[in-house]
C-alpha positions in Angstrom: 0.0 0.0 0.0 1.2 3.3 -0.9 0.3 6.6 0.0 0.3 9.5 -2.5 -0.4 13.2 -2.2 -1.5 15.6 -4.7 1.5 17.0 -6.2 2.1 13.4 -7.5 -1.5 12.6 -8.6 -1.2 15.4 -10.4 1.5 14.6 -13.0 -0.9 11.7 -13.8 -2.9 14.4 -15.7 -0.6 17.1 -16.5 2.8 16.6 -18.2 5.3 17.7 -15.1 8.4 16.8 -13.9 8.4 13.2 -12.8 5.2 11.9 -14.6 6.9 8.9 -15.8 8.0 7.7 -12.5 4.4 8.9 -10.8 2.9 7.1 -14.0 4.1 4.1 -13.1 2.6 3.8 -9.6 -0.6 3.6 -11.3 0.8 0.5 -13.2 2.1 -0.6 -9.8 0.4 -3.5 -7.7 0.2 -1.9 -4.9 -2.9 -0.4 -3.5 -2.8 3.5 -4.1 -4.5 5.3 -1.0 -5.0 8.9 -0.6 -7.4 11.2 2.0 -10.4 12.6 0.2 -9.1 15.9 -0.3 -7.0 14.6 -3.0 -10.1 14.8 -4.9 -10.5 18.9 -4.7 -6.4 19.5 -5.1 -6.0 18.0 -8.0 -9.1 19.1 -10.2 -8.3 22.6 -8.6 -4.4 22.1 -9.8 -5.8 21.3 -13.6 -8.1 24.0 -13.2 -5.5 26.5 -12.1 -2.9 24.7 -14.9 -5.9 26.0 -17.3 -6.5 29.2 -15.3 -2.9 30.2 -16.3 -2.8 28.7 -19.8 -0.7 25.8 -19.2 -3.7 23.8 -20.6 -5.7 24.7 -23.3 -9.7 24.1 -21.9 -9.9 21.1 -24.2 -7.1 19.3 -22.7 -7.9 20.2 -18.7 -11.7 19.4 -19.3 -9.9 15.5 -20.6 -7.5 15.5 -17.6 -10.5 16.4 -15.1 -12.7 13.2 -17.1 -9.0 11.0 -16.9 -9.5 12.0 -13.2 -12.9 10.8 -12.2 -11.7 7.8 -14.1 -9.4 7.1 -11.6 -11.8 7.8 -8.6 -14.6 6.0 -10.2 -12.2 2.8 -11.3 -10.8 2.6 -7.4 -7.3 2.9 -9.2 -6.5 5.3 -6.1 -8.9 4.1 -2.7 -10.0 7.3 -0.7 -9.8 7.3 2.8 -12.3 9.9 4.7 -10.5 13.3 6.2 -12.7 13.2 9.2 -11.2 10.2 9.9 -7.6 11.7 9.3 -8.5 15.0 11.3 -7.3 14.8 14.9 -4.0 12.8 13.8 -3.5 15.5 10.9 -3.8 18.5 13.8 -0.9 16.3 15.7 1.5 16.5 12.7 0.6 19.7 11.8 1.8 20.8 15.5 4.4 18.5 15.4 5.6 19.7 11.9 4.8 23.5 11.9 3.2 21.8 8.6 -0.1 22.9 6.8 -3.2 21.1 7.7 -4.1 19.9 4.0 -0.8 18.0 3.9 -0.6 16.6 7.5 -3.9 15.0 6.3 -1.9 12.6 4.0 0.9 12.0 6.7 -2.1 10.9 8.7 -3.0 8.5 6.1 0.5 7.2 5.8 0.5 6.6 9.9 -3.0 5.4 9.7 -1.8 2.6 7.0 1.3 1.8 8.0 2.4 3.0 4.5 4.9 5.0 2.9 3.6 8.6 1.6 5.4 9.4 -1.7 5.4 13.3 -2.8 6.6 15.4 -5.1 6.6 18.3 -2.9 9.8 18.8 -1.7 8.5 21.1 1.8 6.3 17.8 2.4 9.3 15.5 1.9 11.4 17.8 4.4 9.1 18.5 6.8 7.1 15.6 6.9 9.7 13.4 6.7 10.7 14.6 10.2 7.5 14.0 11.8 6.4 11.0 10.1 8.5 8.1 9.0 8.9 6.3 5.4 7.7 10.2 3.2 9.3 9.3 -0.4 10.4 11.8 -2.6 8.9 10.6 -6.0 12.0 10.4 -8.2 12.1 13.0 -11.1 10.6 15.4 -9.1 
């Protein structure tokens, strides 16, 4: 089981730096687990990508379908915040971290997986409070 945040989900969609090691997680046989607010950061990152004409409508309209592919197919399992809540507020005091982030270290603590990111203030922040945060290669 793996844990991934946004900033990773996100170059499943949008040609970044590191989408062919984030693409193949998706390939991967592990179980891909994520809190729910995975769901609103990454259309909100194609929308902003669109927003600042990275992506023309066309191609961020696709990425947001590609997306609720992914949600709908069960490619990436979503675990409910509230459930994630009071350990995220831990972390995020332990950290000095934002809340929206500490949500997936609680995920990876509530698993007993590994979080990979892309984000390299998650990786060094995190990564002190909460052990086995990956920094997806590429990134």
């Amino acid at each position: 089981m793996i844990v991934v945040d946004a900033s990773v989900a996100v170059k499943w969609l949008i040609p970044e730096a590191g989408e062919e090691a984030a693409k193949i997680l998706l390939t991967d046989r592990r179980q891909l687990v994520a809190p729910s607010l995975i769901r609103i950061e990454v259309t909100a990152a194609v929308l902003r990508a669109f927003r600042e004409n990275r992506l023309p409508e066309q191609r961020a309209r696709g990425a947001i379908s590609e997306w609720q592919k992914i949600l709908d197919d069960g490619i990436l399992h979503l675990l409910p915040d509230d459930e994630l809540y009071a350990s995220a507020v831990n972390i995020g005091f332990k950290s000095r971290h934002a809340l929206q982030d500490c949500l997936y270290l609680a995920a990876a603590v509530a698993m007993e997986a590994n979080l990979i990111t892309a984000d390299h203030s998650m990786y060094e922040r995190g990564g002190k409070s909460v052990a086995g945060v990956t920094l997806l290669n590429g990134a």
